[in-house]
Biopython code that builds the backbone (N, CA, C, O; Angstrom):
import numpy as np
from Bio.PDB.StructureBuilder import StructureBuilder

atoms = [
    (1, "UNK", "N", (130.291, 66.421, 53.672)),
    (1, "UNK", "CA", (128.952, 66.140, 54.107)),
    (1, "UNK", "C", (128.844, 66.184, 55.618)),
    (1, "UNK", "O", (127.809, 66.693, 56.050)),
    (2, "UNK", "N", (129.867, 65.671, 56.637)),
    (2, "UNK", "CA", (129.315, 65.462, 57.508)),
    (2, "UNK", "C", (130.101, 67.108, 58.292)),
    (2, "UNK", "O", (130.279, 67.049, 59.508)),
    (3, "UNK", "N", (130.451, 68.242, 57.682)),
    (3, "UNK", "CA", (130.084, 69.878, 57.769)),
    (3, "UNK", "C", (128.640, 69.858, 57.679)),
    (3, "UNK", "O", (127.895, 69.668, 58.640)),
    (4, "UNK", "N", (128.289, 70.056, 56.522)),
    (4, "UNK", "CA", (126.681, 70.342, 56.708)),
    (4, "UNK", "C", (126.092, 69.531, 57.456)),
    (4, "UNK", "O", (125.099, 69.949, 58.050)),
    (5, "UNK", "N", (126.523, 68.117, 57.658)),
    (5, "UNK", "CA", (125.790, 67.418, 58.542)),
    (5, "UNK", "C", (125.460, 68.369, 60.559)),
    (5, "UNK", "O", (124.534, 68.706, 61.297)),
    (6, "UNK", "N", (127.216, 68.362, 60.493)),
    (6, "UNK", "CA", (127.264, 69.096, 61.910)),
    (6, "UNK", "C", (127.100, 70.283, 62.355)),
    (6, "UNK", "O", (127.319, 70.703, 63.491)),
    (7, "UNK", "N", (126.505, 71.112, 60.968)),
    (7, "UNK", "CA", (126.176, 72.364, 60.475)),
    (7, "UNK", "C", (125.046, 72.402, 61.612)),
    (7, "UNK", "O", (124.971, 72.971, 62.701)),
    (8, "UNK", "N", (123.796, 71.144, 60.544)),
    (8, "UNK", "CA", (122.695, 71.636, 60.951)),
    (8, "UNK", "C", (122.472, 71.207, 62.499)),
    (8, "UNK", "O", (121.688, 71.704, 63.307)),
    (9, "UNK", "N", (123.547, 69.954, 62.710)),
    (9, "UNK", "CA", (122.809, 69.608, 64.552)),
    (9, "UNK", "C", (122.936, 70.736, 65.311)),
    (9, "UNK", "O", (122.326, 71.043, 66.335)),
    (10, "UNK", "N", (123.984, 71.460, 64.576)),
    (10, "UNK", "CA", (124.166, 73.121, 65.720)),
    (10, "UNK", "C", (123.474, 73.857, 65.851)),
    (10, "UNK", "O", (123.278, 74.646, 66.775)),
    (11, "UNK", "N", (122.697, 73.591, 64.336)),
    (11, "UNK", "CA", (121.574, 75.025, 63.935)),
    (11, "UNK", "C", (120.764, 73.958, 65.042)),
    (11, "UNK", "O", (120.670, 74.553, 66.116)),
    (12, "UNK", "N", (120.275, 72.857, 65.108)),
    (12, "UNK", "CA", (119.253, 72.225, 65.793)),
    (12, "UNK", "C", (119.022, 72.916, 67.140)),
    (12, "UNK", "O", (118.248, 73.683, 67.713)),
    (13, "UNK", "N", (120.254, 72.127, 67.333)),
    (13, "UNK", "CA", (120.937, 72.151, 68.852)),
    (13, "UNK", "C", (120.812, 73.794, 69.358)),
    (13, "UNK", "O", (120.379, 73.947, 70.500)),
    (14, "UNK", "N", (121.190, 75.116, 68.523)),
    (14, "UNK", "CA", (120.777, 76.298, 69.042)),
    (14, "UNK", "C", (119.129, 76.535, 68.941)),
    (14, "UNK", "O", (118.566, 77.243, 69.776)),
    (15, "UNK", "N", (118.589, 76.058, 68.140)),
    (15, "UNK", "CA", (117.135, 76.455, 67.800)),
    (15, "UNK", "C", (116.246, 75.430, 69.114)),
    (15, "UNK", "O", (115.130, 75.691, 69.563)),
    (16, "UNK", "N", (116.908, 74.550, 69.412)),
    (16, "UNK", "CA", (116.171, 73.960, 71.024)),
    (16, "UNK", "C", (116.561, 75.228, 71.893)),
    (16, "UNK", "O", (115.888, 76.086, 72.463)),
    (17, "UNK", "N", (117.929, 74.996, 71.762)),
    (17, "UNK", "CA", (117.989, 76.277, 73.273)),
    (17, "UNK", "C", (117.601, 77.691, 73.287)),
    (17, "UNK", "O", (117.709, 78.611, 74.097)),
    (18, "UNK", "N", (117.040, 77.528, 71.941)),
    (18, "UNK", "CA", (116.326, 78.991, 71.765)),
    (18, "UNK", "C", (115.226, 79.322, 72.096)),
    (18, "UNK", "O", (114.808, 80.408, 72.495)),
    (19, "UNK", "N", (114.437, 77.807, 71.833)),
    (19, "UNK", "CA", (112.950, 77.655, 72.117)),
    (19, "UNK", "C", (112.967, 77.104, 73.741)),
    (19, "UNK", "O", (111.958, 77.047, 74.445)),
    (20, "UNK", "N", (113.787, 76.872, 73.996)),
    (20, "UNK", "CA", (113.696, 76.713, 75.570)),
    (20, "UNK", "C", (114.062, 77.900, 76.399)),
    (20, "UNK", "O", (113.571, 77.978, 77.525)),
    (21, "UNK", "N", (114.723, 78.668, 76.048)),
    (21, "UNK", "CA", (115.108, 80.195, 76.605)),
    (21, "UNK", "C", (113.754, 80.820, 76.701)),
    (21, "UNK", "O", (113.047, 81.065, 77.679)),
    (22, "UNK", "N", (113.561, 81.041, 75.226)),
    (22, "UNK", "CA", (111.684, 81.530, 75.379)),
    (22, "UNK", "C", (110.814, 80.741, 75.930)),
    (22, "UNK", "O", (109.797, 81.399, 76.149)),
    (23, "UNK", "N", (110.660, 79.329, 76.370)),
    (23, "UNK", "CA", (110.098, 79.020, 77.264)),
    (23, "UNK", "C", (110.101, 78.915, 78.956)),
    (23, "UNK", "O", (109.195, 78.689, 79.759)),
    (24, "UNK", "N", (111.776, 79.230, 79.143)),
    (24, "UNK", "CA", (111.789, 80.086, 80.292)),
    (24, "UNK", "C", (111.407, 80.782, 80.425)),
    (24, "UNK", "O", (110.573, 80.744, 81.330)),
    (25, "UNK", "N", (111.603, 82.155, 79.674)),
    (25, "UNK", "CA", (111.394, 83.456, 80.337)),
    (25, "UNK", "C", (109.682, 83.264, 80.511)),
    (25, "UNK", "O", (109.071, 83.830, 81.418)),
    (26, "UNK", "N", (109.092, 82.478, 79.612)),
    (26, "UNK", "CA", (107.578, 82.010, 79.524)),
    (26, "UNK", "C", (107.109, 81.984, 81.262)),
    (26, "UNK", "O", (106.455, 82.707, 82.014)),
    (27, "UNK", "N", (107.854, 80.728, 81.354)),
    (27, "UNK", "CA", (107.786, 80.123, 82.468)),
    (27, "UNK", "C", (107.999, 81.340, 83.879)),
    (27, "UNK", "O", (107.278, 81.355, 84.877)),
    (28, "UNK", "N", (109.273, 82.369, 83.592)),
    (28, "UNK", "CA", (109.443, 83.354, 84.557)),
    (28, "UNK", "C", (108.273, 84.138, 84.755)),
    (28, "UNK", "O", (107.719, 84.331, 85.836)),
    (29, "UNK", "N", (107.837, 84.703, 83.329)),
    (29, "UNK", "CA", (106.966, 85.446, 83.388)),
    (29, "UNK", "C", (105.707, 85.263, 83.938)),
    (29, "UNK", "O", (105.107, 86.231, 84.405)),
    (30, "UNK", "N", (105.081, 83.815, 83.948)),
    (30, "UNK", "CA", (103.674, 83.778, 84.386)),
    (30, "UNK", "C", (103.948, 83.390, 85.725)),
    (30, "UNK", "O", (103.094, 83.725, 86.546)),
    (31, "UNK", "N", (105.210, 82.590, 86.256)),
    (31, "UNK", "CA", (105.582, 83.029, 87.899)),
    (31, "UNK", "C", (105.224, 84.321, 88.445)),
    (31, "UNK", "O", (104.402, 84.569, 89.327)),
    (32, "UNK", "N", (106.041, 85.183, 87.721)),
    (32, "UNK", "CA", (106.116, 86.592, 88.139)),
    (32, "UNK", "C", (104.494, 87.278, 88.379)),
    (32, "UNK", "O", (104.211, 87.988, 89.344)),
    (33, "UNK", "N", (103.496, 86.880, 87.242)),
    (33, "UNK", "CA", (102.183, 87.809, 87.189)),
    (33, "UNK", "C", (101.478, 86.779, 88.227)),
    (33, "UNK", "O", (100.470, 87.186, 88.805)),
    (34, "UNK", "N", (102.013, 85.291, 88.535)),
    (34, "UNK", "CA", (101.022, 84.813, 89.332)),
    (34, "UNK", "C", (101.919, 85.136, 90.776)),
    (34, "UNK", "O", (101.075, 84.835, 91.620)),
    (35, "UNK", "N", (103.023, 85.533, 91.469)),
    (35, "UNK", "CA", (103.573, 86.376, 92.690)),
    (35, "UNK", "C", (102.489, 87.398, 92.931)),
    (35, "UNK", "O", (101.979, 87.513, 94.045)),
    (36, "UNK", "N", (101.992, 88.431, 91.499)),
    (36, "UNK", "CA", (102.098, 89.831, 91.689)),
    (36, "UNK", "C", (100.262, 89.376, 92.006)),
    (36, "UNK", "O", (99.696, 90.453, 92.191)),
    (37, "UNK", "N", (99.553, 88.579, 92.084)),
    (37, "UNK", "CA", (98.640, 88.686, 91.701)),
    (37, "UNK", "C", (98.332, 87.915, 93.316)),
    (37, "UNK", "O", (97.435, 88.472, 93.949)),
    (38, "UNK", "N", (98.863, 86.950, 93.866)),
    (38, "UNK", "CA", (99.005, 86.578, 95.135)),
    (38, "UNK", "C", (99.069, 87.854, 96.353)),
    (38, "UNK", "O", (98.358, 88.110, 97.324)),
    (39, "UNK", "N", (100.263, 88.475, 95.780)),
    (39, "UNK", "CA", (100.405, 89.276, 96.773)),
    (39, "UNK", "C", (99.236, 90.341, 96.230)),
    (39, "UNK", "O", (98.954, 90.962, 97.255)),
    (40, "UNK", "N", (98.619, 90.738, 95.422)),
    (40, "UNK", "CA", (97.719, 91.506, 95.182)),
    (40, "UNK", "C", (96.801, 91.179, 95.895)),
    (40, "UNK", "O", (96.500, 92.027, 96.735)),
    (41, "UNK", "N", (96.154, 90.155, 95.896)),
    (41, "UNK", "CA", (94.897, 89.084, 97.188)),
    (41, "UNK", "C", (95.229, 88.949, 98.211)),
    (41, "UNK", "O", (94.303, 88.498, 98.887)),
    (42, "UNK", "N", (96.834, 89.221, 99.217)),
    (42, "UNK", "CA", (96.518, 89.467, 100.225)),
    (42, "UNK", "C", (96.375, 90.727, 100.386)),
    (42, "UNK", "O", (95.467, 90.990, 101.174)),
    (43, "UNK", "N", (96.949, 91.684, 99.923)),
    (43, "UNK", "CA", (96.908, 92.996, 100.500)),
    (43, "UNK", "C", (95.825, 93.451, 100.461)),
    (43, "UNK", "O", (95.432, 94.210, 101.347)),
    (44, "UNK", "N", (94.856, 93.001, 99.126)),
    (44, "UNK", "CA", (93.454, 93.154, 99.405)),
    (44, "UNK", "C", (92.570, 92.522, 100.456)),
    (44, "UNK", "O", (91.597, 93.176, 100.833)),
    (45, "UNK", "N", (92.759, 91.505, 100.896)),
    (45, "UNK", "CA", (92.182, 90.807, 102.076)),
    (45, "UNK", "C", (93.100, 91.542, 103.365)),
    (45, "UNK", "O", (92.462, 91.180, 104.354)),
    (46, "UNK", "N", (93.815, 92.060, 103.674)),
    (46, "UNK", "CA", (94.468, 93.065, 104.482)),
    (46, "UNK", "C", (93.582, 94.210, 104.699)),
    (46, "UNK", "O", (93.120, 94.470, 105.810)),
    (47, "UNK", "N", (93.308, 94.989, 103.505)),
    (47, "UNK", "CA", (92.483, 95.831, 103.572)),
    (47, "UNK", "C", (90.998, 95.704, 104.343)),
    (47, "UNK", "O", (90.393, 96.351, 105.199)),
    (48, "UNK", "N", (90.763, 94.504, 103.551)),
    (48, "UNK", "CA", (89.171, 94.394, 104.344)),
    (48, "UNK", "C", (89.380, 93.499, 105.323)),
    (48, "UNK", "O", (88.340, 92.918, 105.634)),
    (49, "UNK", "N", (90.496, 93.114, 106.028)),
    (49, "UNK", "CA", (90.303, 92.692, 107.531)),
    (49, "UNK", "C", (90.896, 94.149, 108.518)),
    (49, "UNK", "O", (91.263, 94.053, 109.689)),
    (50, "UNK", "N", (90.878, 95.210, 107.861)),
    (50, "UNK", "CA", (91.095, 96.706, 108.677)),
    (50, "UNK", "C", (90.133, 97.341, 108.464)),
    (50, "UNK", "O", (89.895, 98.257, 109.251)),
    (51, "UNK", "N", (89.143, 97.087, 107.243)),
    (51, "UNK", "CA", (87.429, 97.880, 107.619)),
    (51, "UNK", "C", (86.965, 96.707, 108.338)),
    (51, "UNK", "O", (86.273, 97.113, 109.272)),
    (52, "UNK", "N", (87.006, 95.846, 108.335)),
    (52, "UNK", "CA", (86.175, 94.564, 109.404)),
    (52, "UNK", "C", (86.621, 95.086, 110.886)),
    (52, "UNK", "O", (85.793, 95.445, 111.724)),
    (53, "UNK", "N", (88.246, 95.083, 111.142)),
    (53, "UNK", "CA", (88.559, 95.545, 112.530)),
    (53, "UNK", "C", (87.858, 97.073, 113.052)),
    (53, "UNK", "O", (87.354, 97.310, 114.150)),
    (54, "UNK", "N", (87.983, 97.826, 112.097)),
    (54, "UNK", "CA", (87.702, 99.082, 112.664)),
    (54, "UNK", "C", (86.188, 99.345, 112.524)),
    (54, "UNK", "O", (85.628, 100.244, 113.151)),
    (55, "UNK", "N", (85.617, 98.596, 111.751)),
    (55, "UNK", "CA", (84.100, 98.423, 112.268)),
    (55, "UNK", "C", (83.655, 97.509, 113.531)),
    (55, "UNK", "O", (82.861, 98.044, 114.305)),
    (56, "UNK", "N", (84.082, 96.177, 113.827)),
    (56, "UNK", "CA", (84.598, 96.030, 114.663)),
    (56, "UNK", "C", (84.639, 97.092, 116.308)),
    (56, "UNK", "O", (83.987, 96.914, 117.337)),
    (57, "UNK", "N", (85.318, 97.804, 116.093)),
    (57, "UNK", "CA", (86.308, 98.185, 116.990)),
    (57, "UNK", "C", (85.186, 99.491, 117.528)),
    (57, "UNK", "O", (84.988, 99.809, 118.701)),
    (58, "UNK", "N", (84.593, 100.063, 116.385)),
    (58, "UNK", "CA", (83.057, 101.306, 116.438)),
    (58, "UNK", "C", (82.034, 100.077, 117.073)),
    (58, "UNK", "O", (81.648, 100.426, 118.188)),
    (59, "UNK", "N", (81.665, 99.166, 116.801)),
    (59, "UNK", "CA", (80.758, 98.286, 117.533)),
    (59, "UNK", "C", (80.842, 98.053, 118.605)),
    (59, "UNK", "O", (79.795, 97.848, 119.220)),
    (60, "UNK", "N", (82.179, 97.976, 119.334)),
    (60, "UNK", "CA", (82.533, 97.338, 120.617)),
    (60, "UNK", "C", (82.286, 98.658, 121.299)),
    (60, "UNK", "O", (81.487, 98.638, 122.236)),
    (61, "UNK", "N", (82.905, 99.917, 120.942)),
    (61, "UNK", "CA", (82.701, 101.457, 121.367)),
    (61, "UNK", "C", (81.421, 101.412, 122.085)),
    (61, "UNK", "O", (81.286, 101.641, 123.287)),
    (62, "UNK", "N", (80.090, 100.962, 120.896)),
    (62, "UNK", "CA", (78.806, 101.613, 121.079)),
    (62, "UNK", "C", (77.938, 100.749, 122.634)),
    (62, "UNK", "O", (77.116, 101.009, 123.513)),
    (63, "UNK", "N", (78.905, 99.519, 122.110)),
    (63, "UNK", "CA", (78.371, 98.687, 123.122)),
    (63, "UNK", "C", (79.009, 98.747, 124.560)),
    (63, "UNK", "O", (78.303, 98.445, 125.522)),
    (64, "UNK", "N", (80.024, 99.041, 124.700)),
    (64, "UNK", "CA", (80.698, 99.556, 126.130)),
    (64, "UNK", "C", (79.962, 100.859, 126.564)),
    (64, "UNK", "O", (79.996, 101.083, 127.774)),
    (65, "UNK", "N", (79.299, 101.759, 125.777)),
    (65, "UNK", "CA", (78.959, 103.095, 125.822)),
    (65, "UNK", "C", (77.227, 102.226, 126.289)),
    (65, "UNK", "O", (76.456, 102.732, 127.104)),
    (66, "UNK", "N", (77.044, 101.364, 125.814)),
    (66, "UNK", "CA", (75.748, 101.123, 126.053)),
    (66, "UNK", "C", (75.701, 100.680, 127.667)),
    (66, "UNK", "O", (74.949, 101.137, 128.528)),
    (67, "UNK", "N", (76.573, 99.811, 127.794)),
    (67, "UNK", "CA", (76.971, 99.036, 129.086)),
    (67, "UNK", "C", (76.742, 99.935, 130.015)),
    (67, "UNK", "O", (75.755, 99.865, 130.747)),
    (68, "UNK", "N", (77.706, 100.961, 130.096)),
    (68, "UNK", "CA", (77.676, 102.376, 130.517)),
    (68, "UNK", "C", (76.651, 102.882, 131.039)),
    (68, "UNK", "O", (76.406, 103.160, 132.213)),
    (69, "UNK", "N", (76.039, 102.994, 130.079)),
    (69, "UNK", "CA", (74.586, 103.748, 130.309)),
    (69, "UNK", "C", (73.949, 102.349, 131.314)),
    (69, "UNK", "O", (74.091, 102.367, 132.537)),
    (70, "UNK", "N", (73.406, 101.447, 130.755)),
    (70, "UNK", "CA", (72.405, 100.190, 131.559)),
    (70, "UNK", "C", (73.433, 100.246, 133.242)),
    (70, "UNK", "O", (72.840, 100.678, 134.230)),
    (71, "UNK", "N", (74.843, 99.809, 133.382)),
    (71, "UNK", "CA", (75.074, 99.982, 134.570)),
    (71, "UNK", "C", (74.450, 101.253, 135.250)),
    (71, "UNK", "O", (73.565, 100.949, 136.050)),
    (72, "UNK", "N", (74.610, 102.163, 135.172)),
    (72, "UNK", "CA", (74.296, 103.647, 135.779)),
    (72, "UNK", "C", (73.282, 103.721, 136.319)),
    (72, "UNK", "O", (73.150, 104.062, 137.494)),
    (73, "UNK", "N", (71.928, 103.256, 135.169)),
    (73, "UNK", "CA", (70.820, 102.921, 135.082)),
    (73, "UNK", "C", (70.283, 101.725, 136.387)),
    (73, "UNK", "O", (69.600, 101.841, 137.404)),
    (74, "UNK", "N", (70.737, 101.000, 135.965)),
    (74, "UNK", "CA", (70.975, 100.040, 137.248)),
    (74, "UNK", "C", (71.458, 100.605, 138.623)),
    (74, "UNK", "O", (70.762, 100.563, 139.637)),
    (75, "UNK", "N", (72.822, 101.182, 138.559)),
    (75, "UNK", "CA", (72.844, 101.806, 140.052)),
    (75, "UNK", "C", (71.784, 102.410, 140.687)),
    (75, "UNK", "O", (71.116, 102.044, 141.654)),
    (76, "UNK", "N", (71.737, 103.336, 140.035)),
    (76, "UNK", "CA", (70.047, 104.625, 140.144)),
    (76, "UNK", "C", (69.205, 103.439, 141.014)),
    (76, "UNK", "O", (68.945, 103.417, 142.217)),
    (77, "UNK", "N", (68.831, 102.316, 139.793)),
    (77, "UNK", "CA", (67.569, 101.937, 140.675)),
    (77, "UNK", "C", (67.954, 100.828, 142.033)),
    (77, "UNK", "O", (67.151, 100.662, 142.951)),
    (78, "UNK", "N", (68.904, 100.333, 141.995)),
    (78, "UNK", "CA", (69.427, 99.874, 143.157)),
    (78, "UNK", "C", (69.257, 100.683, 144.362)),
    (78, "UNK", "O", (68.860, 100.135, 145.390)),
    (79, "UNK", "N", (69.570, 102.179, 144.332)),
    (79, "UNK", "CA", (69.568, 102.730, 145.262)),
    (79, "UNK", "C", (67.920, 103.524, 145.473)),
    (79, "UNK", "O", (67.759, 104.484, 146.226)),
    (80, "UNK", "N", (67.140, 103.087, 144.896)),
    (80, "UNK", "CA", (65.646, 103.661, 144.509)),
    (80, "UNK", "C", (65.087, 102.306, 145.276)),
    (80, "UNK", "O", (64.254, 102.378, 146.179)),
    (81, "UNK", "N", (65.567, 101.247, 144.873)),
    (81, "UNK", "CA", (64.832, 100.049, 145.707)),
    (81, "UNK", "C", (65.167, 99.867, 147.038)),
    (81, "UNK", "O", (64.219, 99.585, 147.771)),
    (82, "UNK", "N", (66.476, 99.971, 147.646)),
    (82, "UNK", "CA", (67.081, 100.441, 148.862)),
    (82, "UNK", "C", (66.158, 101.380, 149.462)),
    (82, "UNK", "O", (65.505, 101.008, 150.437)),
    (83, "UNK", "N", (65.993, 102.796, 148.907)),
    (83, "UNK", "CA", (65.510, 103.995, 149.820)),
    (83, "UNK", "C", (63.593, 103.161, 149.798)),
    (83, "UNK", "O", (62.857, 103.361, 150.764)),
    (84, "UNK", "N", (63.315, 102.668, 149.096)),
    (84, "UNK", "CA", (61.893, 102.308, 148.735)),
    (84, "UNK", "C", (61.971, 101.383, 149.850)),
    (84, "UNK", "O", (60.825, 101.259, 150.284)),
    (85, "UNK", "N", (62.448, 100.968, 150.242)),
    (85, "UNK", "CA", (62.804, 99.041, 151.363)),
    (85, "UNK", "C", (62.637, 99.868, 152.690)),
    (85, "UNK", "O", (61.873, 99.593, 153.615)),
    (86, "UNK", "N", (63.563, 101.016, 152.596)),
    (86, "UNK", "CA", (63.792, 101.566, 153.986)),
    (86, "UNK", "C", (62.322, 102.372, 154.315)),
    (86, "UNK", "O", (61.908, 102.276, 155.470)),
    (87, "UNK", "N", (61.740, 102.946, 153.603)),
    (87, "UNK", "CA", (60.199, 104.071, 153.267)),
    (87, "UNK", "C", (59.331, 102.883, 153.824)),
    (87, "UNK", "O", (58.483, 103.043, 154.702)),
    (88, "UNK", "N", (59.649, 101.560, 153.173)),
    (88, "UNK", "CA", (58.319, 100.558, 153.409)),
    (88, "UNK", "C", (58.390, 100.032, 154.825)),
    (88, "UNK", "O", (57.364, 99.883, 155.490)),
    (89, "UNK", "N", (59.883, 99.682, 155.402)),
    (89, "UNK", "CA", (59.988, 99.292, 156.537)),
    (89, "UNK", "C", (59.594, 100.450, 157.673)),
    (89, "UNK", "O", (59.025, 100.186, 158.732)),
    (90, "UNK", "N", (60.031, 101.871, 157.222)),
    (90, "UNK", "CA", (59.304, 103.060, 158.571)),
    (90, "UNK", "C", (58.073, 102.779, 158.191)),
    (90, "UNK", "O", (57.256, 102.830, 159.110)),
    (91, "UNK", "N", (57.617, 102.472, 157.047)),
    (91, "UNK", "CA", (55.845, 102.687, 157.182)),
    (91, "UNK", "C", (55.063, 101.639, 157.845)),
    (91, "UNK", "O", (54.015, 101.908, 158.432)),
    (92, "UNK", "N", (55.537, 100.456, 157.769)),
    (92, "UNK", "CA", (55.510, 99.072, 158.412)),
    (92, "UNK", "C", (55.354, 99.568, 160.052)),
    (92, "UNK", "O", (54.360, 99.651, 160.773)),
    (93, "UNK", "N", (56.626, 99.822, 160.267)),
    (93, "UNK", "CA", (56.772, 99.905, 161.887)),
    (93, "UNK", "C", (55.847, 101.260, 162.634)),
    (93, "UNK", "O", (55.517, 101.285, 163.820)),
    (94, "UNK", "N", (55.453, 102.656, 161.308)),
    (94, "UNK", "CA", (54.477, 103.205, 161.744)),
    (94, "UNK", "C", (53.035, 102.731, 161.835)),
    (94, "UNK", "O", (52.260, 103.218, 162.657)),
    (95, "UNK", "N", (52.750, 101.951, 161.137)),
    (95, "UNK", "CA", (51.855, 101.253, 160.969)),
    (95, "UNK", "C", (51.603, 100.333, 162.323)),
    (95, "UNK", "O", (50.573, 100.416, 162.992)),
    (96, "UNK", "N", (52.809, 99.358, 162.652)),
    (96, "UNK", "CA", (53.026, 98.661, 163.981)),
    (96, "UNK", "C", (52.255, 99.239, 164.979)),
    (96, "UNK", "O", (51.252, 98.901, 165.606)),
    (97, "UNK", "N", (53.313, 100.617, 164.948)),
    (97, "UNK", "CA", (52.899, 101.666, 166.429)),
    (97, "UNK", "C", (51.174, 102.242, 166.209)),
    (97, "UNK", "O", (50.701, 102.624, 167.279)),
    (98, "UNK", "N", (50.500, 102.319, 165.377)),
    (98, "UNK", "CA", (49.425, 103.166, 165.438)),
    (98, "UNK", "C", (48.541, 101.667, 165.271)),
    (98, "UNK", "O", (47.356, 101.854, 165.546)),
    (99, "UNK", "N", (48.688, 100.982, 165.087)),
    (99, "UNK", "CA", (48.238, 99.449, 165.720)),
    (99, "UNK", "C", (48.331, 99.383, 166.926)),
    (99, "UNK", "O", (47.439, 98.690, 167.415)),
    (100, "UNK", "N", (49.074, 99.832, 167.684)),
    (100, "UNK", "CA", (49.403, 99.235, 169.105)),
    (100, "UNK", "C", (48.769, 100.107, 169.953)),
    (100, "UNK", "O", (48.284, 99.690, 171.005)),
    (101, "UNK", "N", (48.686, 101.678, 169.524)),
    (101, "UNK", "CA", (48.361, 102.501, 170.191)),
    (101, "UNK", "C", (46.646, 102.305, 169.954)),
    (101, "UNK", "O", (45.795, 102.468, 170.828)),
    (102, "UNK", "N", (46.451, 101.989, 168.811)),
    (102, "UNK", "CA", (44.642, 101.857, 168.551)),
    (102, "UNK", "C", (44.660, 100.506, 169.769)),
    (102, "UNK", "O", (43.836, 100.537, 170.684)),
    (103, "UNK", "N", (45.423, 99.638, 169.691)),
    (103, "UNK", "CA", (44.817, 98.428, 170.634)),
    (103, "UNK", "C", (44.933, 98.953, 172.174)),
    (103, "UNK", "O", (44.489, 98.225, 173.062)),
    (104, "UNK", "N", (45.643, 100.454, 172.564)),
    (104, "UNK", "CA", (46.074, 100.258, 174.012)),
    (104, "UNK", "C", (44.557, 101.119, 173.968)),
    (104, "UNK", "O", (44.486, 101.429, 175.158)),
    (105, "UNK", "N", (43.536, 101.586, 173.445)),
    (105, "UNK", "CA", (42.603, 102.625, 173.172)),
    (105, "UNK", "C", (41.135, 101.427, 173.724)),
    (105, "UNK", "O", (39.970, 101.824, 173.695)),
]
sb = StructureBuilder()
sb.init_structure("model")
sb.init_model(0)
sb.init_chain("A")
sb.init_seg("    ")
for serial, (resi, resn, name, xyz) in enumerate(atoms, 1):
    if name == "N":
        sb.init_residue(resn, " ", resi, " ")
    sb.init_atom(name, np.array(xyz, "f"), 0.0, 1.0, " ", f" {name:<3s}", serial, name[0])
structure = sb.get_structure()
């Protein structure tokens, strides 16, 4: 009796470690699909922080290109208000003189 007895604790005793083997690999396996699925979400968030950068990166372009242009724009009239300052001051001082000459009259 105590053969069949120690029969079956073996059969037991393998049929736990059987059901625990398959609950490892259980256990490996949904590790494994939840790794593959992690690293799947970053590489996808990788992706769209390289269309974010390189849109990004076309925005900053348009706006340096804009800068560009408004400085230039700006110089131009800097030197338009300059020559305009200098036009107003000869006209001023012609003005002065044909004042002075009407008063020497």
């Amino acid at each position: 009796m105590s053969l069949v007895n120690n029969s079956s604790k073996d059969e037991e005793a393998d049929e736990r470690k059987r059901r625990r083997m398959i609950m490892n690999r259980e256990s490996v396996r949904r590790s494994r699909e939840k790794k593959e699925q992690h690293v799947q979400n970053l590489n996808d968030q990788i992706t769209q922080f390289m269309i974010r950068n390189k849109e990004k990166v076309e925005e900053i372009k348009k706006i340096e290109q804009l800068f560009m242009t408004v400085d230039m724009e700006n110089t131009t009239l800097r030197m338009e208000g300059d020559a305009l300052k200098k036009r107003l001051m000869m006209l001023e001082e012609l003005q002065i003189s044909c004042n002075a000459s009407n008063d020497a009259v």
